[in-house]
C-alpha positions in Angstrom: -1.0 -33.3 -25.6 -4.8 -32.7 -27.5 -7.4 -33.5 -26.0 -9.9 -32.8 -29.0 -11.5 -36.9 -28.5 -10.7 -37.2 -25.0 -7.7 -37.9 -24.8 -6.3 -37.4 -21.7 -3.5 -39.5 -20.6 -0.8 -36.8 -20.5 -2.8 -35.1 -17.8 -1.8 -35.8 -14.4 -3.4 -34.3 -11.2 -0.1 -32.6 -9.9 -0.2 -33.8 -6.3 0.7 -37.3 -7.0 3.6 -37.1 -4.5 0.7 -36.9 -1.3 -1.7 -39.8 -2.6 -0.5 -41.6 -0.1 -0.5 -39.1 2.8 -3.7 -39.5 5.5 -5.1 -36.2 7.1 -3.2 -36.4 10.1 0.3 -36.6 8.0 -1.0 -33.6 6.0 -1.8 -31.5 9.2 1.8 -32.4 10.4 3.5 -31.2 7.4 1.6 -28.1 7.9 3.5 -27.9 11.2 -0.1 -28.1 12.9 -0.7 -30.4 16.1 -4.3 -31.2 15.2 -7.1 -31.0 12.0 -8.4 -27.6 12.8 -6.6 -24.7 10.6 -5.5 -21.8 12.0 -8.2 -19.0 12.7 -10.9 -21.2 11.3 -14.3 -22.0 13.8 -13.5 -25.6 14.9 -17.4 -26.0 14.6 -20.3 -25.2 12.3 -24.1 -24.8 12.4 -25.5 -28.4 11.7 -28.3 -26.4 9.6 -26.3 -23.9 7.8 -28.6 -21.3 7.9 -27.4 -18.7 10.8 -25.0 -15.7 10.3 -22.0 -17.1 12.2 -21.1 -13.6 12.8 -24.3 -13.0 14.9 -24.9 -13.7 18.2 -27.4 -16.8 17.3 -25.1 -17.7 14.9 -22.4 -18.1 17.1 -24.6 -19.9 20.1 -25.2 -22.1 17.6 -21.4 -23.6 17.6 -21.6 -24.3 21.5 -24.5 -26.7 21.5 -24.4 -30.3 21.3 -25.7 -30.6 17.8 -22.9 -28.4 16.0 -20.8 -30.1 13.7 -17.1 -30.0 13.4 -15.6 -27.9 10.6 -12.7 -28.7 8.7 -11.3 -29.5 5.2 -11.7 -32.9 3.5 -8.9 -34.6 2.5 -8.7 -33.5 -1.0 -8.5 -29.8 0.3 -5.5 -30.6 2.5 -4.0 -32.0 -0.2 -4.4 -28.8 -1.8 -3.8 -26.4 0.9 -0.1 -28.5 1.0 0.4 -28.2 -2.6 -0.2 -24.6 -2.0 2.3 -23.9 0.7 4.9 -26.4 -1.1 4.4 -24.1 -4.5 4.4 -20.7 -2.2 8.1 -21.3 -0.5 9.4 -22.5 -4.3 7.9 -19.5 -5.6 5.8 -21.6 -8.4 2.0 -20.9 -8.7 -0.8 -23.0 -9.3 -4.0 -23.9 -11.1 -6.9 -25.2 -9.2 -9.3 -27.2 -11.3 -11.7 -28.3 -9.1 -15.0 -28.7 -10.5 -17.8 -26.3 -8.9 -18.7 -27.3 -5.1 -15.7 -29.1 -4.9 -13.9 -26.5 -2.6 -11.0 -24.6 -4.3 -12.1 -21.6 -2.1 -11.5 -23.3 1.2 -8.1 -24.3 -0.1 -7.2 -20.7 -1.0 -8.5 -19.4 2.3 -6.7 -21.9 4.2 -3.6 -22.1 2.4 -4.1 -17.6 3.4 -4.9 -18.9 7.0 -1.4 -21.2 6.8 1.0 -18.5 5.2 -0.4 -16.4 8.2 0.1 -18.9 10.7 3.9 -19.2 8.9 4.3 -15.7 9.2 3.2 -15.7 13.2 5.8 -18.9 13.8 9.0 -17.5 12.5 8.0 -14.1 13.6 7.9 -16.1 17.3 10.6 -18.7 16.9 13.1 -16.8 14.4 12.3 -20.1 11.8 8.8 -21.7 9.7 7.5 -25.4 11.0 9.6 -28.1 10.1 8.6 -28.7 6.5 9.4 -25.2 5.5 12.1 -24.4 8.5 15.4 -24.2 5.8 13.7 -22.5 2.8 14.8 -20.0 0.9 12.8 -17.2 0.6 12.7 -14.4 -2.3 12.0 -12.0 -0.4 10.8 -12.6 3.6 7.0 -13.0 4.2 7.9 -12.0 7.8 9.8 -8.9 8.0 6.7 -6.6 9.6 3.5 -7.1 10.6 0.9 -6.1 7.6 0.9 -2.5 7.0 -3.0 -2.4 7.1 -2.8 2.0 6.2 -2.9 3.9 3.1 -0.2 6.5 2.4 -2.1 9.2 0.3 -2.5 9.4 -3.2 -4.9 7.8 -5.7 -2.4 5.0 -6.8 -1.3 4.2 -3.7 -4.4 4.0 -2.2 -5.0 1.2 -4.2 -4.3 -2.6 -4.9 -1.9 -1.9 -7.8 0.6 0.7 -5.7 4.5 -0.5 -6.5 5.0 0.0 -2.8 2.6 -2.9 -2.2 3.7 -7.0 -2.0 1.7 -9.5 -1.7 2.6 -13.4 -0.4 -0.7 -14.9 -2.1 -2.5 -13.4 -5.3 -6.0 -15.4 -5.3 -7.9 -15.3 -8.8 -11.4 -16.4 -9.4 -13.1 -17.4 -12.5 -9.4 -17.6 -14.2 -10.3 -18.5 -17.4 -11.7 -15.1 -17.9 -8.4 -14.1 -18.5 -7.6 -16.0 -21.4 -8.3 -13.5 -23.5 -6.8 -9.5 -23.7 -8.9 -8.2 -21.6 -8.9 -5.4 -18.0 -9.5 -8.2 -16.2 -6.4 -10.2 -17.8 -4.4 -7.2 -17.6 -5.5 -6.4 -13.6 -4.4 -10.2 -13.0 -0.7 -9.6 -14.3 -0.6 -6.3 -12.6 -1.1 -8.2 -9.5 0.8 -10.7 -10.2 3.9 -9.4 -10.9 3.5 -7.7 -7.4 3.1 -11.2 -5.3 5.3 -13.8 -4.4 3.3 -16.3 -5.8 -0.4 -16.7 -8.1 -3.3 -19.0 -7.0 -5.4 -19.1 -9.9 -9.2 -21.0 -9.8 -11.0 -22.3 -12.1 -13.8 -24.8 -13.7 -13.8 -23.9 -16.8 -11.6 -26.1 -19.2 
């Protein structure tokens, strides 16, 4: 449909089927028992200006005055979508505008596949929601292979020997046109199970 005067009532948001859904049903089809996701700080520095990585930093999230961390409920609804898309093998477009937060949905919907990963690895099956999917190829077979054989190409994102569960892309719209960064993104692509693309550009 154009949308050259503004016409945008063939667009639709593409999450319409979780409007409805508060946090705590979005955490549960996770599979998770509470709103804090997996391998995330539960709490953050009410200032926001320490290195959470540094000692201070990380005193900081024991006193009284740190605040709890955690997606809104937009980026739930996002970080479900993702999952959703990731065992159907479908990828997705986030258009968030800036600020709004599509990194913490990539990064937690990376956080959630790992925490997938860990369950079936542990119970032989994923959480409920995604328990009887059927997977392309498994997401759980080994443990990642963090080492580099030798060799240039294999020592590098683009080695055939190399699969992926989520490709993240930034700044999408930069590959629009033919272009190394265009042709990097199908490289990778066509080496991951499925493509999280961002962007905020129309």
């Amino acid at each position: 449909r154009s949308t050259k005067e503004g016409d945008m009532k063939g667009w639709k948001e593409g999450v319409e089927e979780y409007q409805a859904l508060p946090i705590s049903k979005l955490t549960r089809a996770l599979g998770l028992t509470n709103s804090n996701l997996p391998f995330f700080n539960e709490k953050q520095d009410a200032i926001g200006e320490l290195d959470a990585w540094s000692e201070e930093g990380l005193a900081a999230l024991r006193v009284e005055t740190a605040v709890p961390l955690g997606p809104r409920w937009h980026q739930w609804v996002g970080i479900v979508k993702i999952m959703d898309n990731l065992f159907d093998k479908k990828n997705i477009l986030i258009m968030d505008d800036v600020g709004v937060g599509k990194t913490l949905q990539a990064v937690g919907a990376i956080a959630m596949y790992e925490y997938q990963r860990l369950h079936y690895k542990t119970h032989g099956k994923y959480t409920e929601r995604f328990g009887e999917c059927y997977v392309y190829w498994t997401i759980t077979s080994a443990d990642p292979d963090r080492s580099c054989p030798p060799g240039l190409v294999d020592n590098t994102l683009f080695s055939p020997n190399r699969r992926f569960a989520l490709i993240v892309i930034d700044e999408a719209h930069y590959a629009r046109t033919q272009n190394k960064f265009r042709i990097g993104c199908v490289e990778l692509a066509s080496l991951g199970r499925m493509t999280i693309a961002m962007t905020a550009t129309p």
